[in-house]
C-alpha positions in Angstrom: -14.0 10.3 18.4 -17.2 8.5 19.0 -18.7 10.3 15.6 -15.8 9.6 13.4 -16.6 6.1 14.4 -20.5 6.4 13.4 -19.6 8.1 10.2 -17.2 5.0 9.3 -19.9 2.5 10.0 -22.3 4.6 8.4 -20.0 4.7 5.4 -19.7 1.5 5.2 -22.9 0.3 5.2 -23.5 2.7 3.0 -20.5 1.7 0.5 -21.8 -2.3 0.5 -25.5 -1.1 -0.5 -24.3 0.6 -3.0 -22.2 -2.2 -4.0 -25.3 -4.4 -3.9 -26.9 -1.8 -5.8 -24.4 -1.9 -9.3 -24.9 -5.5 -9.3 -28.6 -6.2 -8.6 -29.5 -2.8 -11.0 -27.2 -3.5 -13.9 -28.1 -7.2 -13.5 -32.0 -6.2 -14.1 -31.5 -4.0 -17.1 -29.3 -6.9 -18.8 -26.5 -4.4 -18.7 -22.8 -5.6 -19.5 -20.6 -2.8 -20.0 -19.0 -0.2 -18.0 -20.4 1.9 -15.6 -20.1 4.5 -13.2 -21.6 3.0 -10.5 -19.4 0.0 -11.1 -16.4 2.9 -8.8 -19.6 4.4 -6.4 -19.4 1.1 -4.1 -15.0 1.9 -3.9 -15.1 5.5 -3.6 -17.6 5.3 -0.5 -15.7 2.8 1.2 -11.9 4.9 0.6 -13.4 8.5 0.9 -15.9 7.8 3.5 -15.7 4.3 5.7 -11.9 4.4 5.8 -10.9 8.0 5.7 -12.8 8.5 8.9 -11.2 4.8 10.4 -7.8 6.8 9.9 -9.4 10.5 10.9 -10.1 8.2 13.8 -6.5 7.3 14.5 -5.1 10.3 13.7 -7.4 12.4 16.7 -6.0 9.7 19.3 -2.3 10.6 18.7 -3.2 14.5 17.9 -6.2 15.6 18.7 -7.8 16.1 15.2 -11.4 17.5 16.8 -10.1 19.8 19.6 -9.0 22.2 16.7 -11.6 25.4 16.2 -12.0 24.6 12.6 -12.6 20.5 12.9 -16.5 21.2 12.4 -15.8 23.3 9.3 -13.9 20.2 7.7 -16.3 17.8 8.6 -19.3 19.5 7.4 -17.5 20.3 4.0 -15.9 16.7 3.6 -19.6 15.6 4.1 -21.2 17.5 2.2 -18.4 17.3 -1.0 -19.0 13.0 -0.4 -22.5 12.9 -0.1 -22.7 15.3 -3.6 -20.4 13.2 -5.4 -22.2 9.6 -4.7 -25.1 11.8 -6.1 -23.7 13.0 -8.9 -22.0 9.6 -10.1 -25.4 7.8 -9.1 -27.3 9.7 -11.4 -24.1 9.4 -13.8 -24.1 5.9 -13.4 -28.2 5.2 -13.6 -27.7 7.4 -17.3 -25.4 5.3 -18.5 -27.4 1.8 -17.8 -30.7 3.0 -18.8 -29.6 5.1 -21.6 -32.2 7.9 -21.8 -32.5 10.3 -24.3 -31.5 13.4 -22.2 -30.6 16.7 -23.4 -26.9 18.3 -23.7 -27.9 20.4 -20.7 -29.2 18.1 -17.9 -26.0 16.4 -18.6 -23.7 19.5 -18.6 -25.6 20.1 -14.8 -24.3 16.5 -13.8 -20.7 17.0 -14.5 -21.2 20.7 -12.8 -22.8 18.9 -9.5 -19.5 16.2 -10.1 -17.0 19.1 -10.4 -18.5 21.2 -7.6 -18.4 17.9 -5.6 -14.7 17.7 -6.1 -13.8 20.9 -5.7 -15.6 21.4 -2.3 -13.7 17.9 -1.1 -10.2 19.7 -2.6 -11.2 22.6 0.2 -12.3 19.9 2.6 -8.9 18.2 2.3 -6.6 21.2 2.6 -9.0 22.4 5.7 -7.7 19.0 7.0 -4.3 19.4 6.0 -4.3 22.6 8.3 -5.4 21.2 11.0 -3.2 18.4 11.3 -0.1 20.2 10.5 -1.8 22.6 13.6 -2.2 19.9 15.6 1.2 18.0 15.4 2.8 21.2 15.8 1.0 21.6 19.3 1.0 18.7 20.6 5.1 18.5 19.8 5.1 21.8 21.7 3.3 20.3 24.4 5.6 17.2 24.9 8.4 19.8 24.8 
């Protein structure tokens, strides 16, 4: 339980830098349209500081980590977040500084953003599993 704690707080210091980060970047390259990196600072603080709060709750009342493949979801959701702040960084960063780039360094963004996705789509039904597991045992248990 201790870790999902760390990886909240981590999250969320995380999510506020990169808050601080939009503003203070866009603010220096005179930027006043939309970016990507205008949804990073939200998307850390949902997907990462808060999922974990309620991971958090959710392994008091069933026991989220004793399940065999709790590592295997937490490694996967990590890894999926981490690569998707990375690919909508670099996204984001694009979009304010406007570089000439070719057609194929930004097909191999929206690859890394899809893959990103997809590996937190496995990540959440892993987690689905195991809470449906876990709910089922501890009601067995109670009975």
């Amino acid at each position: 339980m201790k870790l999902l704690a760390k990886f909240s707080f981590f999250y969320s210091i995380f999510g506020l830098l990169l808050g601080v980060f939009y503003r203070e970047f866009t603010k220096f390259n005179s930027f006043k349209g939309n970016t990507v990196l205008g949804g990073l600072h939200t998307h850390v603080l949902v997907l990462g500081a808060f999922f974990f709060l309620i991971l958090l709750l959710l392994d008091k009342s069933f026991g989220l980590t004793k399940h065999k493949n709790f590592n295997k979801f937490f490694i996967t959701y990590n890894v999926g977040l981490i690569l998707l702040v990375i690919s909508m960084t670099i996204r984001g960063c694009i979009e304010v500084l406007n570089p000439d780039i070719s057609a194929s360094l930004d097909a191999s963004i929206s690859g890394i953003a899809g893959v990103s996705h997809i590996i937190i789509a496995v990540a959440f039904v892993l987690f689905y599993l195991i809470l449906f597991k876990r709910i089922n045992t501890v009601n067995s248990e109670q009975n």
